[in-house]
C-alpha positions as CSV (number, residue, x, y, z in Angstrom):
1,X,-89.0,-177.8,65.6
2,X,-88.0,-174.7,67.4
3,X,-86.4,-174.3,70.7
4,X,-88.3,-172.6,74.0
5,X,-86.1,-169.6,73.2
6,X,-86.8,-169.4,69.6
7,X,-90.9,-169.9,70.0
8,X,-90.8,-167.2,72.7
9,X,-89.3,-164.7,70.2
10,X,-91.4,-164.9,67.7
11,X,-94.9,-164.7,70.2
12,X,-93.6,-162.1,72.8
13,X,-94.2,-158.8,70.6
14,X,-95.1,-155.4,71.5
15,X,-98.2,-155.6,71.1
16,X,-99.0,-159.1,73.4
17,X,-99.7,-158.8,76.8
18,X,-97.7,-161.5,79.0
19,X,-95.2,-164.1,77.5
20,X,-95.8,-167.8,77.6
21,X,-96.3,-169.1,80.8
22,X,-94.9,-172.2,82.1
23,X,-96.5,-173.8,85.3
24,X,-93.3,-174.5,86.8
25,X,-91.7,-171.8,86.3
26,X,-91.9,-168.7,88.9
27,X,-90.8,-166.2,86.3
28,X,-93.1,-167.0,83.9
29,X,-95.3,-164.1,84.9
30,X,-96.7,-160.5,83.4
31,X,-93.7,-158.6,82.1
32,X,-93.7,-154.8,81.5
33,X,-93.7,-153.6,77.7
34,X,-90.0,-152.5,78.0
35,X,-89.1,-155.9,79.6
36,X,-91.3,-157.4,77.1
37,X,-89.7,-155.7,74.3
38,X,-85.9,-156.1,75.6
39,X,-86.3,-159.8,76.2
40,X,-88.2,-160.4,72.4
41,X,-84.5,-158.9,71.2
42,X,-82.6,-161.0,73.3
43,X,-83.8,-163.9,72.4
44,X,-84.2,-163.0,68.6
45,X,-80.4,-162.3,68.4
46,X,-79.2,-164.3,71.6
47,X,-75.9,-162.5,71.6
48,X,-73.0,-163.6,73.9
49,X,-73.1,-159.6,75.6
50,X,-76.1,-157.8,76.1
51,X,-76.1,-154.2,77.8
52,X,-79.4,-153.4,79.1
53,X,-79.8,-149.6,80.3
54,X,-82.8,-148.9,82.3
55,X,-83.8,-146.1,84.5
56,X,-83.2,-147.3,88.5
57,X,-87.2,-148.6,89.4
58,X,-87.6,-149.9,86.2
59,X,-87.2,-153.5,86.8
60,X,-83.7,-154.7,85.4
61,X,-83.4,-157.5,87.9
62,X,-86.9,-159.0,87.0
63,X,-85.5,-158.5,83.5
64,X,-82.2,-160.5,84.0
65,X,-83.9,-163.1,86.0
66,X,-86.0,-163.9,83.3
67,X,-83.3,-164.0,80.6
68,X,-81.5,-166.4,83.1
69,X,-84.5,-169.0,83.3
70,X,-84.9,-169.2,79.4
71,X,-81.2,-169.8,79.2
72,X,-80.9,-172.3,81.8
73,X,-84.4,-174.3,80.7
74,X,-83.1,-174.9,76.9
75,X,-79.5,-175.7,78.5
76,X,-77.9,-172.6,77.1
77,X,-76.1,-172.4,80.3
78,X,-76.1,-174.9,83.3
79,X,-75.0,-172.0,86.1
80,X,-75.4,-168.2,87.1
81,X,-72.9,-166.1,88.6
82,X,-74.4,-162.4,89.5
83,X,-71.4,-160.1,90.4
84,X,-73.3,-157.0,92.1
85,X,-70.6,-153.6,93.4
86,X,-72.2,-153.8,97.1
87,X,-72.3,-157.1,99.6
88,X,-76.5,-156.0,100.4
89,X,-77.0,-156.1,96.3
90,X,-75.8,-159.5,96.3
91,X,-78.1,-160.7,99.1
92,X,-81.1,-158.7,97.3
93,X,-80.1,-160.5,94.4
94,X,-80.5,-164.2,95.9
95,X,-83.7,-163.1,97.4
96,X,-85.4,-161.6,94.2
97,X,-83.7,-165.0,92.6
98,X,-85.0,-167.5,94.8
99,X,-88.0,-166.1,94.9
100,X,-88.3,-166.6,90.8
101,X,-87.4,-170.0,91.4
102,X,-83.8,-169.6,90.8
103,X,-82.1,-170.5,94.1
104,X,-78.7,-168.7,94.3
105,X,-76.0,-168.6,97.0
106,X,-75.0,-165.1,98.1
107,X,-72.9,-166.4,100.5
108,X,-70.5,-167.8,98.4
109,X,-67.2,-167.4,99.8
110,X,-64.0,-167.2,97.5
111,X,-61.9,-169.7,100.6
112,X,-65.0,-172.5,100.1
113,X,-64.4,-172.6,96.3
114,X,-68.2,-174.2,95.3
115,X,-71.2,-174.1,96.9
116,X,-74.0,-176.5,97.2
117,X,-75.8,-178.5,94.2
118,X,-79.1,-177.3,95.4
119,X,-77.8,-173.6,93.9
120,X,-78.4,-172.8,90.6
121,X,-76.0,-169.9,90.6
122,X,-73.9,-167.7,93.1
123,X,-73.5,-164.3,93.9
124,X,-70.9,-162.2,94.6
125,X,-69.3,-158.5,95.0
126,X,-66.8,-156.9,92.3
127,X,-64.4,-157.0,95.2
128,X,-64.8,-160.5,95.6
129,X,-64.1,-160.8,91.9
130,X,-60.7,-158.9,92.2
131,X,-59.4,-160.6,95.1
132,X,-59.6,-164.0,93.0
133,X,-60.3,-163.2,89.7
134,X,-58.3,-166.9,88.6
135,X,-61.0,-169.1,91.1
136,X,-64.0,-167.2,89.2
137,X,-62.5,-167.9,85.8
138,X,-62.1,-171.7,86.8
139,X,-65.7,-171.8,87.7
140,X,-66.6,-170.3,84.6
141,X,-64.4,-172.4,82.7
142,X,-66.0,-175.3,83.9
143,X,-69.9,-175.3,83.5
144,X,-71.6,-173.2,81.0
145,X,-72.0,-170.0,82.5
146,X,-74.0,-166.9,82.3
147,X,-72.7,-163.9,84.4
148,X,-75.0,-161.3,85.2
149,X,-73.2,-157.8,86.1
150,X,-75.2,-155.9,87.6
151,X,-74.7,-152.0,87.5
152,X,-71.6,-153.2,85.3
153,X,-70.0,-149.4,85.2
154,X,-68.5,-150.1,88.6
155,X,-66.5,-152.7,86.4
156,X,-64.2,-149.7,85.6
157,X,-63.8,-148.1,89.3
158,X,-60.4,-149.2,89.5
159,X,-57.8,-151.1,86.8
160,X,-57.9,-154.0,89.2
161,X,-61.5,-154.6,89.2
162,X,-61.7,-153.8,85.7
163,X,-58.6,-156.3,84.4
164,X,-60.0,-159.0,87.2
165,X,-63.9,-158.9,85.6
166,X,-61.9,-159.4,82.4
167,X,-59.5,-162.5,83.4
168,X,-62.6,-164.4,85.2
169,X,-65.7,-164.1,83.1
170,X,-63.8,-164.0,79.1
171,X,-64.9,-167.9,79.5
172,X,-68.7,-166.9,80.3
173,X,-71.3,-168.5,77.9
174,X,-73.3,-165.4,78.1
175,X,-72.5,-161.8,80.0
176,X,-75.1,-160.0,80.7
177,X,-74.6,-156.3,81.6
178,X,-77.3,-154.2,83.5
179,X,-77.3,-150.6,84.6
180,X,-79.3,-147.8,84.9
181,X,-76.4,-145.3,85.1
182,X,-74.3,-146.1,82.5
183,X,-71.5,-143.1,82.3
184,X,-68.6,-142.2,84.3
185,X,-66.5,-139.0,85.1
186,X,-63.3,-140.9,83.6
187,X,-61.8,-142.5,80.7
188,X,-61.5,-146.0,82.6
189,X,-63.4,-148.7,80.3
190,X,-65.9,-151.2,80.8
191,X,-65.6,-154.6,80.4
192,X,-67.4,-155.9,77.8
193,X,-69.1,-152.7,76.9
194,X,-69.1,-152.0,73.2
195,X,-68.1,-148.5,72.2
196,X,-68.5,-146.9,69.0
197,X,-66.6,-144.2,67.5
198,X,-68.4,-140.0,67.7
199,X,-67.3,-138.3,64.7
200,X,-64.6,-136.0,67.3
201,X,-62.8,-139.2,68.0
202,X,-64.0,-140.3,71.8
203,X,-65.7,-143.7,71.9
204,X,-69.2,-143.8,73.4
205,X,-71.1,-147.0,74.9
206,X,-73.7,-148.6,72.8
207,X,-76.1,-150.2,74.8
208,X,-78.3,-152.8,73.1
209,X,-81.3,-151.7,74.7
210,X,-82.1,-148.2,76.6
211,X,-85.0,-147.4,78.9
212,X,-84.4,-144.1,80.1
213,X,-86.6,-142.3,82.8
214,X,-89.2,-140.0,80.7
215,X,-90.3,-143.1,78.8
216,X,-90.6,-144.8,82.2
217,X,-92.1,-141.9,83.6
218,X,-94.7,-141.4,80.6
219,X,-95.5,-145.9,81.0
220,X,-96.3,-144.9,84.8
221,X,-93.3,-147.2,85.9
222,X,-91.6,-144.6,87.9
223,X,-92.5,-141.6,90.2
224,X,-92.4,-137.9,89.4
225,X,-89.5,-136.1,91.4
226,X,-90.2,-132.5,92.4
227,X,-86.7,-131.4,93.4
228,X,-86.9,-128.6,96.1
229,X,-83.8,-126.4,96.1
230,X,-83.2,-124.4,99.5
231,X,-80.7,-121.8,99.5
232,X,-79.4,-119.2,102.7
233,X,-76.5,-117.4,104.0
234,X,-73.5,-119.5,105.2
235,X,-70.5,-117.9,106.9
236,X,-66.8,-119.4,107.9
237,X,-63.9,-118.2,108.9
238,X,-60.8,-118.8,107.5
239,X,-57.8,-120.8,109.1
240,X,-56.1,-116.7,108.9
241,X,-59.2,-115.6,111.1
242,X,-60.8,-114.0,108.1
243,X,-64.9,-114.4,107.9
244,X,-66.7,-114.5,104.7
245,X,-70.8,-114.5,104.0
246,X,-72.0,-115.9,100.8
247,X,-75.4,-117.4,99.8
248,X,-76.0,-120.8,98.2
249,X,-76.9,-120.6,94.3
250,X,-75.3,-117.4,93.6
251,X,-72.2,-117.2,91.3
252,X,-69.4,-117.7,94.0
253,X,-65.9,-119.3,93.0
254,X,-65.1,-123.2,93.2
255,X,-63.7,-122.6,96.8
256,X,-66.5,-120.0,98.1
257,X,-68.9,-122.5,96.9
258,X,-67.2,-125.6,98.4
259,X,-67.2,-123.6,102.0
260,X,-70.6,-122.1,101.7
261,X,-72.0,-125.7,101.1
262,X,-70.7,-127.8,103.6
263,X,-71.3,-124.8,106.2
264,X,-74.8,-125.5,105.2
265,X,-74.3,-129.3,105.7
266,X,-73.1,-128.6,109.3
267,X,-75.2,-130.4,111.5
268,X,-74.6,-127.3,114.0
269,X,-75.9,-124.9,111.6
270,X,-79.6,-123.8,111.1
271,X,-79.6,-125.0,107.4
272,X,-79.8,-128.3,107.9
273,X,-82.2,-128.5,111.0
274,X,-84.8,-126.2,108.7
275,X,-84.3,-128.2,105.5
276,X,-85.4,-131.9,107.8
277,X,-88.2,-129.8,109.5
278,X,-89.3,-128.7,105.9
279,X,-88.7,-132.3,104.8
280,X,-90.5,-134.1,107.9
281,X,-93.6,-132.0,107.0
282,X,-93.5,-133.3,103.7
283,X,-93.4,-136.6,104.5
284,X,-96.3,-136.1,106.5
285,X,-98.2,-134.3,104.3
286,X,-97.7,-137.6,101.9
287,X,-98.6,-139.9,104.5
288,X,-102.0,-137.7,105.3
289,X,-102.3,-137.7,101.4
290,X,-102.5,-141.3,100.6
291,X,-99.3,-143.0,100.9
292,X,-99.3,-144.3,104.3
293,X,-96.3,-145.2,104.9
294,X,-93.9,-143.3,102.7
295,X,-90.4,-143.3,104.2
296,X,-87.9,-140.4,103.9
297,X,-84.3,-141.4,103.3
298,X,-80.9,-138.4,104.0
299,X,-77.7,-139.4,102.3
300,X,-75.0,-137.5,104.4
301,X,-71.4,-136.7,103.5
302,X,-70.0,-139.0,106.4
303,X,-71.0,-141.2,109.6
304,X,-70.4,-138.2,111.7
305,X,-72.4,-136.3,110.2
306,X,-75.3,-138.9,109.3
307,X,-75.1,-140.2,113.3
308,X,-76.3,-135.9,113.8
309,X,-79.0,-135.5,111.2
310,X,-80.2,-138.4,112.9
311,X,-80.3,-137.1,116.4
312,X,-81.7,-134.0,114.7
313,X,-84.6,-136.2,113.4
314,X,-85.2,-137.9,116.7
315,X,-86.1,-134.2,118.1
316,X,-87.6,-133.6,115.5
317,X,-90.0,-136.3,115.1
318,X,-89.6,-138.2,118.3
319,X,-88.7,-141.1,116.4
320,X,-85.6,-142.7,116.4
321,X,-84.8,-143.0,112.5
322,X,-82.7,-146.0,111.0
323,X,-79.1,-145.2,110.8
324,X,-76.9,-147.4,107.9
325,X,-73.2,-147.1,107.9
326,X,-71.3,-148.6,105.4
327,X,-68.9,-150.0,107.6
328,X,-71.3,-151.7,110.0
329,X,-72.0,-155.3,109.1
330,X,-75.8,-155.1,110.3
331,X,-76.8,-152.7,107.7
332,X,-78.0,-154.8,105.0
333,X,-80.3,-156.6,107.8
334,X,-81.3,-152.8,109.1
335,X,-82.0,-151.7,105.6
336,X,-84.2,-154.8,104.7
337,X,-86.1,-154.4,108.7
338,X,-86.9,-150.7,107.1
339,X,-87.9,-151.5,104.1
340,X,-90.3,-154.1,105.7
341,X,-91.7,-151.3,108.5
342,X,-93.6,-148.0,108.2
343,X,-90.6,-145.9,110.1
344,X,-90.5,-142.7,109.0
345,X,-86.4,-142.1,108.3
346,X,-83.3,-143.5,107.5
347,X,-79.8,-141.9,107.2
348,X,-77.1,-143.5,105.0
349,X,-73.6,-142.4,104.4
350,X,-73.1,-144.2,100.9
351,X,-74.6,-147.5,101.0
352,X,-77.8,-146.7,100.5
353,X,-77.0,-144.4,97.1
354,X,-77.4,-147.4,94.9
355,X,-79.4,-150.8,93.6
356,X,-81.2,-150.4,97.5
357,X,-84.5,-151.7,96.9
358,X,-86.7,-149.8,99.3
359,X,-90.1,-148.8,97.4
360,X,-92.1,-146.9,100.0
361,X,-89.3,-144.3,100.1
362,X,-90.8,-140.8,98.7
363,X,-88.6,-137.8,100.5
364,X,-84.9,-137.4,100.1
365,X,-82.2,-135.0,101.5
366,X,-79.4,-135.0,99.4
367,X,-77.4,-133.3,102.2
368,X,-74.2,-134.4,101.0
369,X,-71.2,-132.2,99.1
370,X,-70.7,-135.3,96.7
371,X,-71.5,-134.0,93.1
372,X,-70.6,-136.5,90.3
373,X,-73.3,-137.0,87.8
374,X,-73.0,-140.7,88.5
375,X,-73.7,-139.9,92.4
376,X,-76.5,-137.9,91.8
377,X,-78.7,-140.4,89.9
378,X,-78.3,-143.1,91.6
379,X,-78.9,-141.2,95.1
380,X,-82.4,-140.3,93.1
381,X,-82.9,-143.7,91.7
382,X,-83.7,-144.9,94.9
383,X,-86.9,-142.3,95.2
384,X,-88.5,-143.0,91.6
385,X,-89.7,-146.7,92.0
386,X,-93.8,-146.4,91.6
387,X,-95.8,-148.0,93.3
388,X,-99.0,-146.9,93.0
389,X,-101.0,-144.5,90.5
390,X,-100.1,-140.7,90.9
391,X,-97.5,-141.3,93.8
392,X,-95.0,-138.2,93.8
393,X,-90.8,-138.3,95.2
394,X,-89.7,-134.9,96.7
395,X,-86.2,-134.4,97.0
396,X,-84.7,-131.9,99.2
397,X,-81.3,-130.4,98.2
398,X,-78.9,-127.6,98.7
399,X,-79.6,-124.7,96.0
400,X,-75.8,-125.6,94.6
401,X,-75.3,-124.8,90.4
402,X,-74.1,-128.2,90.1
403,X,-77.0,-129.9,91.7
404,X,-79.4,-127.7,90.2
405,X,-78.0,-128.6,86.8
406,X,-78.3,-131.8,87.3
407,X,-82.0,-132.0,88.9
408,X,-83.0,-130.4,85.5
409,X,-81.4,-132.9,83.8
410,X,-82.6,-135.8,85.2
411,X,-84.3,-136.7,82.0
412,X,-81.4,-136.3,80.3
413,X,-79.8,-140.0,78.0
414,X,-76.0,-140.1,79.3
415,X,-73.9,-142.2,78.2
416,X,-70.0,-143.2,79.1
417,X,-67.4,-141.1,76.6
418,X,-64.2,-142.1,76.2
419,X,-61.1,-139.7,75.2
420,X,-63.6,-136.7,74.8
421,X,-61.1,-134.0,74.4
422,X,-63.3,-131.1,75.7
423,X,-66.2,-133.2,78.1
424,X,-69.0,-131.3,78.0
425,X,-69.9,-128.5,80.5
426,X,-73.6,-128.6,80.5
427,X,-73.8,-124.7,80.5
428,X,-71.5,-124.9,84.4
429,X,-68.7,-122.9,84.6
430,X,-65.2,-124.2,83.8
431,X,-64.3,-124.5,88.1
432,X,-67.6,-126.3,88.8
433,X,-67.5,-128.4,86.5
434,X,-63.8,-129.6,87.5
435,X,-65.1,-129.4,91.2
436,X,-68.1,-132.0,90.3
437,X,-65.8,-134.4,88.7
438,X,-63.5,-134.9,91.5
439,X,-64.0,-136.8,94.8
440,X,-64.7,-135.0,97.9
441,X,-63.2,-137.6,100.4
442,X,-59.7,-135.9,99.9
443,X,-58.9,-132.1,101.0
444,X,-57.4,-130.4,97.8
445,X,-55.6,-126.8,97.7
446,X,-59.2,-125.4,97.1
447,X,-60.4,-126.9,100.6
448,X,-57.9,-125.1,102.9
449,X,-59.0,-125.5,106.5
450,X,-61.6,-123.4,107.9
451,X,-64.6,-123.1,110.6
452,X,-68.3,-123.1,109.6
453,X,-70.2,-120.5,111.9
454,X,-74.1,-120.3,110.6
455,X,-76.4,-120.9,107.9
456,X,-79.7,-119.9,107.6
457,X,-82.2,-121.6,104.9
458,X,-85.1,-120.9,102.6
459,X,-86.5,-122.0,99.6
460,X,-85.0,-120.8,96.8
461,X,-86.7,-122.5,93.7
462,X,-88.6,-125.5,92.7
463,X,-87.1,-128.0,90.1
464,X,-89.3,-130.1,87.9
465,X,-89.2,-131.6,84.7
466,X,-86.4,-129.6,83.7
467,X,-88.3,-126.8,84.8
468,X,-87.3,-124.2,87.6
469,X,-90.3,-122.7,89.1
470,X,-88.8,-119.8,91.1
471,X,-90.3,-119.0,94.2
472,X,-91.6,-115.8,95.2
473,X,-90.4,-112.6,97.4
474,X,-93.3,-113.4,100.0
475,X,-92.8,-114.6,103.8
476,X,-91.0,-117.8,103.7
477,X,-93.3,-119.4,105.3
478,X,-96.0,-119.1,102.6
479,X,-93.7,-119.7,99.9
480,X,-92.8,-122.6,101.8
481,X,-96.3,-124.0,102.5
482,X,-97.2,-123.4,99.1
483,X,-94.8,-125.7,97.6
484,X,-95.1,-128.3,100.4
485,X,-98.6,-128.7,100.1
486,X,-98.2,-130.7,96.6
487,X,-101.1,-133.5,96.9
488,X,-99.5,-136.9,97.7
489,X,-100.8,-138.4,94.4
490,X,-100.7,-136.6,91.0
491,X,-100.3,-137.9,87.4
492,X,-97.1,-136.3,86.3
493,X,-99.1,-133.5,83.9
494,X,-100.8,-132.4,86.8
495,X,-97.8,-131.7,88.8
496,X,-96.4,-129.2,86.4
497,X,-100.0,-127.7,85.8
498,X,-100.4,-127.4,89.6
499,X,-96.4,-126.0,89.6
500,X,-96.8,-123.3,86.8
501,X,-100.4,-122.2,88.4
502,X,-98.7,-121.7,92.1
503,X,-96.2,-119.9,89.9
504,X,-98.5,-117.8,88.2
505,X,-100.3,-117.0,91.4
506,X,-97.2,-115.7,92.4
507,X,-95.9,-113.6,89.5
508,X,-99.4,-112.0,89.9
509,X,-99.3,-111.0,94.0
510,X,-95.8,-109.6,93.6
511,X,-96.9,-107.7,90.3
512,X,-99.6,-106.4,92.6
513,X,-97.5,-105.7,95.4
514,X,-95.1,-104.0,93.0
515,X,-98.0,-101.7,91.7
516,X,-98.7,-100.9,95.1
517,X,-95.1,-99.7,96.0
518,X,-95.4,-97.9,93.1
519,X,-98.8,-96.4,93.8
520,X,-97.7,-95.5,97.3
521,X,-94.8,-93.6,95.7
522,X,-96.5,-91.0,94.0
523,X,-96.2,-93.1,90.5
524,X,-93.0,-90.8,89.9
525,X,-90.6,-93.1,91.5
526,X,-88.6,-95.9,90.1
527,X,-89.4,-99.4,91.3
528,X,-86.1,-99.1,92.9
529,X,-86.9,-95.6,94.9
530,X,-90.0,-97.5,95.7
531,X,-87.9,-100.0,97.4
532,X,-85.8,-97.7,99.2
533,X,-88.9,-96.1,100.4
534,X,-90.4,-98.7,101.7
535,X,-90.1,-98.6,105.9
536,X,-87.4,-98.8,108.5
537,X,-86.5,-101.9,107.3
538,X,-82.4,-102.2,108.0
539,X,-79.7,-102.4,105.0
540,X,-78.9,-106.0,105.8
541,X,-82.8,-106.8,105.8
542,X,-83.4,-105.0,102.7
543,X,-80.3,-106.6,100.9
544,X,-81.6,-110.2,101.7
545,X,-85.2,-109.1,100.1
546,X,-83.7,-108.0,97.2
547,X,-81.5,-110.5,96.7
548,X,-84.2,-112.9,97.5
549,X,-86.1,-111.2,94.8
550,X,-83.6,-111.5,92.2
551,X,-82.8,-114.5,93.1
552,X,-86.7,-115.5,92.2
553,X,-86.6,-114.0,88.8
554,X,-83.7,-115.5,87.9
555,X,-85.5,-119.0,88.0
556,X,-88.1,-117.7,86.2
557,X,-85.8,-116.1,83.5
558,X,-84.3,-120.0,83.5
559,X,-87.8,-121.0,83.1
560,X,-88.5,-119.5,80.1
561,X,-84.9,-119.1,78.4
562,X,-83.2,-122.5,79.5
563,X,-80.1,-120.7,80.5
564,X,-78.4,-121.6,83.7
565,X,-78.4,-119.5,86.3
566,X,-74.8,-118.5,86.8
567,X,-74.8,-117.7,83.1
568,X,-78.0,-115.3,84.1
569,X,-75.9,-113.8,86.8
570,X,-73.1,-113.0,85.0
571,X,-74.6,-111.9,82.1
572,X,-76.2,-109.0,84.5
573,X,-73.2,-108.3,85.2
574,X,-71.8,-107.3,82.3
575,X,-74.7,-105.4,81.5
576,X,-74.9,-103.1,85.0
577,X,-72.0,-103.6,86.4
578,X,-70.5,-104.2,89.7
579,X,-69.4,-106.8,92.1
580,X,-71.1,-110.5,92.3
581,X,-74.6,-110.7,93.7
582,X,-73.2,-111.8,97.9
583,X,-71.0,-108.1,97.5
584,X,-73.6,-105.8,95.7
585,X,-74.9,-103.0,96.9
586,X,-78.9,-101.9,97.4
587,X,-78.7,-100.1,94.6
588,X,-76.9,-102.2,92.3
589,X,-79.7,-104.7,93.2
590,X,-82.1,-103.1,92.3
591,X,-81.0,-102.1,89.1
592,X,-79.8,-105.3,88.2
593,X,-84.0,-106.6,89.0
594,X,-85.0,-103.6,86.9
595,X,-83.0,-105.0,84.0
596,X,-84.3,-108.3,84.5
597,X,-87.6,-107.3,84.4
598,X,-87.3,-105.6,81.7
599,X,-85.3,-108.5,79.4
């Protein structure tokens, strides 16, 4: 006679539609086909370490739960321990538990020691875990225990959590690992992570069982996001009095980039009051479009700064949006009152970047200088949870290489590398690579103190799929409009149909414009003479069109040839010669869109 575990093996296969049902047992309900297929090789091999890897929205926790009632109905273990990296996770967790039937105490505290026999489990933070790793190996020790660590890469943020995960849960019946991010910017390992050998010597993690986003995205489990990439001039001045003028997304050192994006971020600046407005009418446009009550969520750099995109929000909308500080201890009950409502914004510092179960949110500002892989996708994981057939995410962002690079690789496996004696650069130069990788809370030698004096903003391309869809030299506010007015609900082929037609549309009025300049010219001019002809407009005003216009073709030269767009720049460069794009002359533009054209 075979056990429950055993006889649900061998009937949940990839072709049924539910798993056995049990009348008293909440869990025992319609599973998705990954969650289907992940829990069929669970219980086939019934391993004492799992690592399941699933995109953020795919359902890891509905996953887990129901590994953890087939274990505790055929007495596998007698007790669950969830360790979860913030103290709102936990509380999510019990919630999502109890709810399955599995009551769990999240407000286990490591002075009480036990909790109640009406629990079947507790959870807790990975801090919690460090400050007592000895009482949570005791309470392992002592029951059969399976220990559920949820996004289990924060198990390596720091040799003390690491070593203390380690001491307490070596005793654990079962471990369960669960992430949907499962790579980090250092060599710091995970516990009980397996890691197998690449043939240059670094050790990569194995999961047993990956669900990455384009297979979530192709089952209809989670949202397409249309990144949209705003660029504009940001000046500073220097601590030495010196100003400087650059614009977001063209080739600018590791420092000039660093200044030119938080000048952007400056809550004083036009940048970011343009990108919310921008935003804002999105957000509407998807509540007019059949999503109701779509939310809109910025993730700022700091509570200074998240406390002024609020008050920005509030004049713009008249609505006083939701404002979570990590440090406040009402924010998991604010989050959850959000979550619950159809307010239109909330503004987070970090709290909110990961594991934050809020399903109706569908626009994002990424208007923070944090730039880690790691950061990015779980700051987008919270935007791709679907609800509903054809819903869309639009994610709003500052036109920085790093970020760009990352948005088109959103669909990208990662996986965490250890000892890789050259990481990869992912086509980023050398210095923005190194400034990705590092944390922004500290001022380094490349962050010298200076004074953010303006930014402007204006779309600079449009992100999707991998794809950048390069917007056109027309008035912004067309350009703008046209890429804003993306219906609410589409099936994610006809979002890049739609895309590449507004693209095309484009590439056709400015070839007509073009042949107009030309026309008007006499037809004996250069398409640069054309452009030199062409009004009273003022060197600075001419300077931004062209560089606009380069700018434009550059995403398009992306689009077809894959290469990055610093390596576009530079490669210009070297062919025409002269300074970087921020210091070129009319005519150096000019010549440098002719030879664009023509590649």
């Amino acid at each position: 006679m075979c056990s429950r575990g055993e006889e649900l093996a061998l009937t949940v296969s990839d072709d049924t539609v539910t798993a056995p049902e049990r009348m008293d047992d909440a869990t025992a309900k319609p599973l998705r086909t990954w969650q289907r297929r992940a829990l069929t090789q669970y219980l086939r091999s019934r391993p004492r370490d799992f690592l399941a890897v699933a995109t953020p929205g795919a359902g890891k926790t509905v996953f887990a739960l129901r590994v953890a009632a087939e274990l505790l109905s055929d007495r596998t273990v007698d007790q669950i321990t969830v360790v979860t990296p913030t103290e709102h996770l936990k509380h999510q967790w019990a919630e999502a538990a109890n709810l399955a039937g599995i009551p769990i105490d999240s407000n286990f505290s490591n002075a009480a020691g036990t909790t109640s026999a009406d629990y079947r489990g507790v959870a807790m933070t990975y801090a919690q875990v460090a400050a007592h790793p000895t009482l949570h190996r005791v309470r392992t020790e002592r029951r059969k225990t399976l220990v559920v660590l949820d996004e289990i890469h924060h198990a390596g943020d720091a040799k003390s959590w690491g070593d203390a995960v380690q001491e307490a849960f070596t005793p654990a019946t079962r471990r369960l690992g669960l992430t949907g991010t499962p790579f980090r910017s250092d060599d710091s390992p995970i516990p009980f992570v397996t890691y197998a050998e690449d043939p240059d010597g670094s050790w990569r993690s194995a999961a047993d069982y990956s669900y990455g986003y384009s297979d979530a995205l192709a089952d209809g489990v989670v949202r397409p996001v249309v990144f949209l990439a705003y660029s504009g001039e940001a000046s500073w001045r220097t601590s030495a009095g010196d100003e400087f003028t650059a614009r977001l997304g063209e080739p600018l050192t590791a420092e000039q980039t660093a200044r030119a994006w938080r000048t952007a971020l400056d809550p004083a600046g036009e940048w970011i009051p343009s990108v919310l407005h921008s935003a804002d009418v999105r957000l509407q446009q998807l509540r007019d479009g059949g999503v109701p009550d779509a939310g809109g969520l910025v993730v700022a750099s700091d509570q200074e700064s998240a406390r002024a995109y609020a008050k920005i929000l509030h004049g713009i909308t008249g609505e006083q949006p939701t404002v979570v500080l990590s440090d406040d201890p009402g924010s998991s009950k604010r989050i959850g009152e959000f979550a619950e409502s159809t307010d239109r914004w909330m503004v987070a510092v970090r709290m909110v970047s990961e594991g934050v179960d809020v399903p109706r949110l569908a626009v994002g500002v990424y208007a923070t200088s944090a730039s880690t892989p790691l950061f990015f996708a779980q700051v987008i994981g919270r935007f791709v949870r679907s609800r509903q057939e054809g819903e869309t995410a639009s994610v709003f962002l500052p036109s920085v290489p790093v970020l760009l690079e990352l948005a088109s690789e959103l669909e990208a496996q990662r996986d965490h590398v250890l000892g890789k004696p050259d990481r990869e650069k992912d086509g980023l130069d050398d210095e923005l690579l190194a400034d990705a990788n590092r944390t922004k809370d500290e001022q380094t030698e490349e962050e010298k103190p200076f004074t953010s004096l303006r930014a402007s903003a204006e779309l600079d391309q449009v992100i999707y799929d991998g794809d950048s869809f390069g917007t056109a030299a027309l008035a912004q506010t067309e350009e703008e409009q046209d890429y804003l007015g993306l219906p609410g609900l589409l099936e994610p082929d006809q979002v890049r149909a739609l895309l590449r037609k507004r693209q095309e549309e484009q590439l056709e009025n400015r070839s007509r414009d073009a042949a107009a300049r030309d026309g008007s010219a006499g037809g004996s001019e250069s398409q640069g003479a054309a452009h030199r002809a062409s009004g009273n407009a003022s060197v600075t005003e001419r300077r931004t069109a062209l560089r606009k216009e380069l700018n434009a073709l550059v995403g398009m030269y992306h689009h077809r040839t894959r290469k990055p767009h610093a390596a576009i720049h530079n490669e210009l460069r070297k062919t025409c010669g002269g300074p970087p794009t921020a210091m070129a002359t009319v005519e150096q533009l000019e010549e440098r869109i002719a030879t664009l054209r023509s590649w």
